[in-house]
N, C-alpha and C positions, 0 to 999 in steps of 0.2 A: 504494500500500500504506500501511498506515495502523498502524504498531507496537504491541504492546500498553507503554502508557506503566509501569506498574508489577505484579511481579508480589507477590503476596500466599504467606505460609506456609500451607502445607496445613489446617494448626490453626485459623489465622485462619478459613480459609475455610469450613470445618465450624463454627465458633462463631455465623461470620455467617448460613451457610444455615440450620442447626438453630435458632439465635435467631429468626428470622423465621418460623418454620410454627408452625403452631398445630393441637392437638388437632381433629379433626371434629367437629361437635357431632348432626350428623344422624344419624339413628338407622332401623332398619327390624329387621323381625321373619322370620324367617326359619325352616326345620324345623329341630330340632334335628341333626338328621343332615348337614344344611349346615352346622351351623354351627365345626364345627374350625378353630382357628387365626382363629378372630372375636373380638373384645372384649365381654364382654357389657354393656348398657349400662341392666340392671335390677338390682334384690336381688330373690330367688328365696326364699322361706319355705315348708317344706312344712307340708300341711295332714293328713298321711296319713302312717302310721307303717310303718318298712320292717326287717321283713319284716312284712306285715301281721296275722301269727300264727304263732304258735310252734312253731316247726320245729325236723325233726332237724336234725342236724346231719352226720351221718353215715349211711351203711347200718346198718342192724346190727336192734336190736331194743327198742322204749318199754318203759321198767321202771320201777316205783314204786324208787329208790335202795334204800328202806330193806330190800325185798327180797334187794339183792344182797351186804349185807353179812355178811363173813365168806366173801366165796366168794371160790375155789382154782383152780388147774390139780387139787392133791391133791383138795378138797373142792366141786366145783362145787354149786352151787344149782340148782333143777331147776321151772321157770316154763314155766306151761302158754301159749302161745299161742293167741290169741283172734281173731284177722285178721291179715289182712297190707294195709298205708296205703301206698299209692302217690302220688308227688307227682302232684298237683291232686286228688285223692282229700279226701271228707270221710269220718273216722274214725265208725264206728257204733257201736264196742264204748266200753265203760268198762274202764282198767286197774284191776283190783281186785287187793288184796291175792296175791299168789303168782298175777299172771297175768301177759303182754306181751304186746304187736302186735310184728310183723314190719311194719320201717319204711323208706321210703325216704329218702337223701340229698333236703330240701327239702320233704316231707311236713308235712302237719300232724300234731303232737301229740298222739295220742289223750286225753282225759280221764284224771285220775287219773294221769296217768303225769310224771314228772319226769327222766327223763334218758335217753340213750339207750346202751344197752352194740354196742360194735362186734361185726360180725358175725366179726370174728375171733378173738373172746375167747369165742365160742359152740358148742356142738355141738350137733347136732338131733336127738332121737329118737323120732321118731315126732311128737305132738301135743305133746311135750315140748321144751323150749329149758334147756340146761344150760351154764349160765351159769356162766364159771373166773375172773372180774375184778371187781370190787367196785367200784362208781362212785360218787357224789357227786350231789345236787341240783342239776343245770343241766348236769351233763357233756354235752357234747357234741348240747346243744340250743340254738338262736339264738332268745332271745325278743323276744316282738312290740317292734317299735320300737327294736332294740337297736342299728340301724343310721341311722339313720333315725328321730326321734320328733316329732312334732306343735309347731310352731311354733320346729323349728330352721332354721338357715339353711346352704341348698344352694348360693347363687350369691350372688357379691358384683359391686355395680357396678367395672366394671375386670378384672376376671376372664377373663384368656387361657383361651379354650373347648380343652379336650383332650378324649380318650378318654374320661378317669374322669368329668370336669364333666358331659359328656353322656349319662355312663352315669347317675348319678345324677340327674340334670333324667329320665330315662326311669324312673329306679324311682322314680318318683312320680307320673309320667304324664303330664308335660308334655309336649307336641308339638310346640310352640315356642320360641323366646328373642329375646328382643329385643336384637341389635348394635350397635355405631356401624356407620355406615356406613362404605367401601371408602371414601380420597379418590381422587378420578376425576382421573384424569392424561392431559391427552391427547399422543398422542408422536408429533412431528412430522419425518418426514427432508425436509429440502431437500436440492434441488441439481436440476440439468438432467441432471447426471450419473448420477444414480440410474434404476434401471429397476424397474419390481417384476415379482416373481417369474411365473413360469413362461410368462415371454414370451422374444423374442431380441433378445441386448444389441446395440445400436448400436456403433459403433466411439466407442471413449472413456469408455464406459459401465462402470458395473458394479451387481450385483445391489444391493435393498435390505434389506444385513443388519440395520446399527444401528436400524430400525422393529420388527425383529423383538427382537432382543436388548434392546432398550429398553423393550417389552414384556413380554418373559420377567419382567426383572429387578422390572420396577413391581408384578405379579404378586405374586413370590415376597417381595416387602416389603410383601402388604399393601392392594397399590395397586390402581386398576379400571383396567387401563391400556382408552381409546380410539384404536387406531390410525389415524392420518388416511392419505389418498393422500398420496402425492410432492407438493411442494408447490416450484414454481419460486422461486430465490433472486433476490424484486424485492419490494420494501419494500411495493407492494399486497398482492400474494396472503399477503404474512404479516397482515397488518395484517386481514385477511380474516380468515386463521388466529384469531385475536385475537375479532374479532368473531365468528363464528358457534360457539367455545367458551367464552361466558362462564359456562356451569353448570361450570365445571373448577372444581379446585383447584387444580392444576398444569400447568404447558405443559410436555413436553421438546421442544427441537428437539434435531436432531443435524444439523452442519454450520451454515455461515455462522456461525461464531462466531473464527474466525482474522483473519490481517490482510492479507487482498486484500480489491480495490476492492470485490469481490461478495460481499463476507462484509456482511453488513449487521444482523445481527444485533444490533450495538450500535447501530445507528440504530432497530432498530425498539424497542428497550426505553428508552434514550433521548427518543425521538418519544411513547411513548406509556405509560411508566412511571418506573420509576426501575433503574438500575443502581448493584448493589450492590459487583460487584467483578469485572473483567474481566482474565482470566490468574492459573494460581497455579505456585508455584514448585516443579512436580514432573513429572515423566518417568516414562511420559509422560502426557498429559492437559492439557500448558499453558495453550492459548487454551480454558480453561473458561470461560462466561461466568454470573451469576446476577444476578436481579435481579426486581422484582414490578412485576405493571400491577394496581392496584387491590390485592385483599384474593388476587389469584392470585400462587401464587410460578413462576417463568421459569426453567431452564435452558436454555442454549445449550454443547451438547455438542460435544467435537471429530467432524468428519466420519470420520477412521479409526476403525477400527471397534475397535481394542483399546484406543486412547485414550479413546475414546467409553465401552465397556463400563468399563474399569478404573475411570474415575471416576465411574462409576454405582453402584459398590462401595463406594467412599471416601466419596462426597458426595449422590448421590442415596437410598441404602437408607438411610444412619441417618434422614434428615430424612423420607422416606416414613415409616419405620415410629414416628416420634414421632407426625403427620397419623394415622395409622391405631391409636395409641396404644398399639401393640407394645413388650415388652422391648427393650431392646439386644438384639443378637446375641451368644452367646458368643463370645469368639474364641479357636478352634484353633488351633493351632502345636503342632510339633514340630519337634527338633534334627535338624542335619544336617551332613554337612561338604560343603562347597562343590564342585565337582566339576570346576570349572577355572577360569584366570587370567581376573578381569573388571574393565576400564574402565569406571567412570561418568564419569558429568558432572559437575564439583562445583558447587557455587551452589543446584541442586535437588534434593529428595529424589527418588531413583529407585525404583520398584515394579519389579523384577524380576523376572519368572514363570521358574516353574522346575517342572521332573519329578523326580518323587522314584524315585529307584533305587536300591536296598538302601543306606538312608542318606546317599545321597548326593546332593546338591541342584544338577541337570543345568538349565544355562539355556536358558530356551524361547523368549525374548522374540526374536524376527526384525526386526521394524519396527513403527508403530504401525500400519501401515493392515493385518498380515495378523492376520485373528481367529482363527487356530490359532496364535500367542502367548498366547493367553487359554485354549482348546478344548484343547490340548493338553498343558495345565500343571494341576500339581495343587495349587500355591498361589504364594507370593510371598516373595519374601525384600523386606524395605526400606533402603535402604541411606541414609543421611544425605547430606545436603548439602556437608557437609565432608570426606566420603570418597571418594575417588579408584579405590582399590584394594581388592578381594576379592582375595587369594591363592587359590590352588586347595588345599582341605584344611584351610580354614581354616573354624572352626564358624558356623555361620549358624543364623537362627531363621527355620523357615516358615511364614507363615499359609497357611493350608490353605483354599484357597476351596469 
């Protein structure tokens, strides 16, 4: 067995892995209806004005304003009607003096006409429209480009693609946008002891969760995760590993990163890169390992699978999502009072998973190797290095995973 000789503050160690990634610079073009939650990596200027003609604004009915002034519930005004303008409809009549269309929400404007009065300010008699509201020049019409005008700007390069981003790249007709690209991570589980799914375990075995969760997680930060097969823990077949993904940006393994003979993970980054920092001082997740071969950055994750996931939260999502050139994450938290007596470990900061029940913050954590400590909890309290003791009832702050 081979010790980890020094452990590193959790701080440290996000300064050192987020220092070391670097933005993607690769870029692809994509529909715009893929592209949610992408970076975009053009400026967008429209050439076409939105709405591209002047529209109701409402139902109701097109009036020259100056018609309507002076009118009453007492004294309505009494405006003959000339068509009725349907949205996509082109308007035939001219509104002249003492006439209106009957208009739809998004219509075009008929001529002549400047505002439009709601159909609930109206009574209809016969060919006749008597009008009880008095409106204004533009009331409740949206003119050309009022949204939207000619050589404004729709998209900035860096610009987190949402809803609206894409609603607007569509009301002007775009069909595509150009992104950075996804950085491609590939995620690798060792061990002889891993089995992959939907076969039958060996004696000694057990399923391969952490390829999956490891996946999930590179995902939802951003990332393209490739998953590899099971990968036996002998300093070839990693070194293989190594060599036939050098299009990556990132390797994760999970396991071989502890300190038995067969953990080799620090020979192989050692042998064929550099190691930046192996072990940090937090519970759990200790024998973390990171470190870059060439221009790729390396995790070496712990093999239990809650150790594994936790600090794929802590250490792998922020430095993904800088690679992918994502915001921070906000972080949620909310109060709670502790929900009973709890030992840490001091010397390390401890992540504590915990279930939230009517305020009160129930610990979830079992072991590192069961991932219903992670599946089962609704977020984490963190408890300092220096502290020993939670009281039961005593207020705690949760991040909310």
């Amino acid at each position: 067995m081979r010790p980890i000789k020094r452990l590193i503050p959790l701080s440290e160690a996000l300064d050192l892995a987020t220092g070391a990634a670097r933005p993607v610079v690769r870029t692809e073009t994509v529909p715009i209806v893929e592209s949610a939650d992408r970076v975009s990596a053009e400026e967008v200027v429209s050439k076409v004005s939105v709405p591209p003609f002047t529209r109701g604004g409402m139902d109701g009915y097109a009036v020259r304003a100056s018609d309507t002034y002076g009118a009453s519930k007492l004294k309505p005004v009494a405006l003959r009607c000339v068509e009725a303008v349907y949205a996509g409809a082109v308007p035939r009549r001219t509104v002249s003096k003492g006439m209106c269309s009957e208009i739809a929400t998004g219509a075009m404007l008929p001529r002549g006409a400047d505002a439009v009065v709601m159909v609930e300010d109206t009574e209809l008699e016969g060919d006749k429209v008597l009008v009880s509201e008095s409106v204004h020049p533009g009331k409740n019409v949206s003119k050309k480009g009022e949204d939207i005008s000619p050589g404004s700007r729709i998209l900035s390069r860096g610009d987190l693609m949402n809803p609206s981003k894409i609603g607007a790249l569509a009301a002007i007709g775009r069909e595509t946008v150009k992104v950075y690209a996804k950085p491609l991570v590939a995620v690798v589980p060792t061990g002889s002891e891993i089995a992959p799914l939907g076969g039958s375990l060996k004696r000694g075995q057990v399923y391969n969760i952490n390829g999956y969760t490891l996946s999930s997680a590179v995902a939802e930060c951003g990332g393209q995760p490739r998953m590899l097969g099971i990968v036996d823990d002998s300093l070839g077949d990693l070194e293989d590993v190594l060599s036939k993904n050098k299009d990556c940006d990132m390797l994760v393994f999970s396991g071989g990163s502890s300190v038995g003979e067969r953990d080799i993970m620090l020979d192989l980054l050692e042998r064929n890169g550099r190691v930046v920092f192996h072990g940090i001082a937090v519970k759990p997740g200790k024998p973390t390992l990171f470190g870059t071969v060439g221009k790729q950055l390396v995790f070496g994750m712990p093999g239990y699978p809650t150790s594994c996931l936790s600090n794929a939260y802590l250490l792998l999502a922020p430095v993904l999502r800088k690679m992918a050139r994502l915001p921070d994450l906000l972080k949620r938290t909310v109060e709670a009072r502790m929900g009973k007596r709890f030992v840490s470990t001091t010397g390390r900061t401890q992540f504590l998973t915990v279930k939230l029940e009517a305020g009160v913050a129930q610990p979830a954590f079992k072991e590192s190797g069961a991932i219903t400590s992670m599946a089962y909890a609704d977020g984490y309290i963190v408890i300092p290095a220096d502290v020993d003791l939670i009281e039961k009832d005593e207020p705690v702050t949760v991040h909310l995973l």
